[in-house]
C-alpha positions as CSV (number, residue, x, y, z in Angstrom):
1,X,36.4,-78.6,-21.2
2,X,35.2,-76.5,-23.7
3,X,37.9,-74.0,-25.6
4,X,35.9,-70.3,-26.5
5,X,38.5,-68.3,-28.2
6,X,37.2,-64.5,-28.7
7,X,35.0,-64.9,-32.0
8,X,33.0,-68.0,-30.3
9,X,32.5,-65.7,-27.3
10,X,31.0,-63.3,-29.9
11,X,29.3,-65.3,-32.1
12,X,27.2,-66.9,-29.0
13,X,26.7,-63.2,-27.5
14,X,25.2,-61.9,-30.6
15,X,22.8,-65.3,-30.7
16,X,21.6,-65.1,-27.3
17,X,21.0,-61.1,-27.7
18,X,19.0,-61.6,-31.1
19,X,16.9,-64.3,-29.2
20,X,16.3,-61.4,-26.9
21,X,15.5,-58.9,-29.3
22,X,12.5,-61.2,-30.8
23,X,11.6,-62.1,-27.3
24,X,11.4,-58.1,-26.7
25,X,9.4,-57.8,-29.8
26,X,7.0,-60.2,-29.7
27,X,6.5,-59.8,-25.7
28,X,5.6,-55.8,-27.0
29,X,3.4,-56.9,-29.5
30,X,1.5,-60.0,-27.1
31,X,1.0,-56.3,-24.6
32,X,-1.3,-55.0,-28.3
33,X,-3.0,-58.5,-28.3
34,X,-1.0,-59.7,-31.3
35,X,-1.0,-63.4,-30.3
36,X,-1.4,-66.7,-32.3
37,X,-3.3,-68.5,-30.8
38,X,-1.3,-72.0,-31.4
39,X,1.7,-69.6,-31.5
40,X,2.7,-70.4,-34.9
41,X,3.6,-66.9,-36.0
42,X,6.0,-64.4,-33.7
43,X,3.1,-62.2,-32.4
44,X,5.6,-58.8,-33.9
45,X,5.1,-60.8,-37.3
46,X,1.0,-60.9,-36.9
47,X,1.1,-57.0,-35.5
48,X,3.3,-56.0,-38.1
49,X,1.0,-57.7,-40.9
50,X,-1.8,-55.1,-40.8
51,X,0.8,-52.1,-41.9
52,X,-0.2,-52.5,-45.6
53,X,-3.5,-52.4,-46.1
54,X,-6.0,-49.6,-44.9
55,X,-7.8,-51.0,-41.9
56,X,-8.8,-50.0,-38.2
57,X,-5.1,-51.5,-37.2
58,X,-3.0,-50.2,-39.6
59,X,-1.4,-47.0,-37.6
60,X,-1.0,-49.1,-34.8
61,X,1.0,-51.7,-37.0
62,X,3.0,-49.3,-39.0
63,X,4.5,-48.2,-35.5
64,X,5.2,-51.7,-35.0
65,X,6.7,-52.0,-38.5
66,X,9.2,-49.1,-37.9
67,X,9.8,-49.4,-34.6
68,X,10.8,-53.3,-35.1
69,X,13.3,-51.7,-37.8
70,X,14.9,-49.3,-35.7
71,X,15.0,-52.0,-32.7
72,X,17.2,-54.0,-35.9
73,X,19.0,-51.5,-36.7
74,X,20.5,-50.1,-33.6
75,X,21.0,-53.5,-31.9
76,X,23.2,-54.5,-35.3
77,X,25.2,-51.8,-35.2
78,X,25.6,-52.5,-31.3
79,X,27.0,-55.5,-32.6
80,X,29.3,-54.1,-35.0
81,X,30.8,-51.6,-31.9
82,X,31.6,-54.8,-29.7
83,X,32.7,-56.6,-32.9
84,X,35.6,-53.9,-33.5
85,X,35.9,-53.2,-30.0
86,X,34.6,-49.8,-29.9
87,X,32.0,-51.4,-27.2
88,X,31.8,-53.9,-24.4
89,X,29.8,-56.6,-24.3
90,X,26.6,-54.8,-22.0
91,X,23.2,-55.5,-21.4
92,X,22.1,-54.6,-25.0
93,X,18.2,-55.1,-25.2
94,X,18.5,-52.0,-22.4
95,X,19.8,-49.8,-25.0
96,X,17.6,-50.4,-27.5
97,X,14.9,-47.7,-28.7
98,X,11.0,-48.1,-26.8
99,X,8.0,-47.9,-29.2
100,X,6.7,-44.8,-30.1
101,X,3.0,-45.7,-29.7
């Protein structure tokens, strides 16, 4: 039998909620049709990509670029609250800010 003192129990919640966050991302992105097609690069990476550059795409990606920062952001300092106990450990990804589009 496996022993999870607290700080395992953490450290396992905050991997399986940033798997979620990407999966949340990219599935958002995949809706814009940013999608490798061999699935090589996350698709948030690819829509994110056209922020820099002036090009028929590049106010859609720039909302992709800031919203993907706010999404980190808040879901960090999510962890930080369960970390020091100000939080429990709840459905996170639901709290998390929705794309401005």
């Amino acid at each position: 039998m496996i022993k999870l003192n607290k700080e395992k129990l953490l450290s396992l919640f905050v991997q399986n909620q940033e798997i979620m966050v990407e999966r949340l991302l990219d599935e958002e992105a995949e809706a814009y049709g940013y999608k490798h097609p061999e699935n090589k690069i996350p698709s948030i990476d690819r829509a994110c990509s056209y922020a820099a550059y002036p090009n028929k795409y590049q106010k859609e990606a720039q909302s992709f670029v800031a919203w993907r920062a706010d999404v980190w952001e808040k879901f960090y300092s999510f962890m930080d609250d369960i970390k020091s106990g100000k939080s429990e450990m709840d459905d996170v990804i639901s709290m998390l800010p929705k794309r401005i589009k």
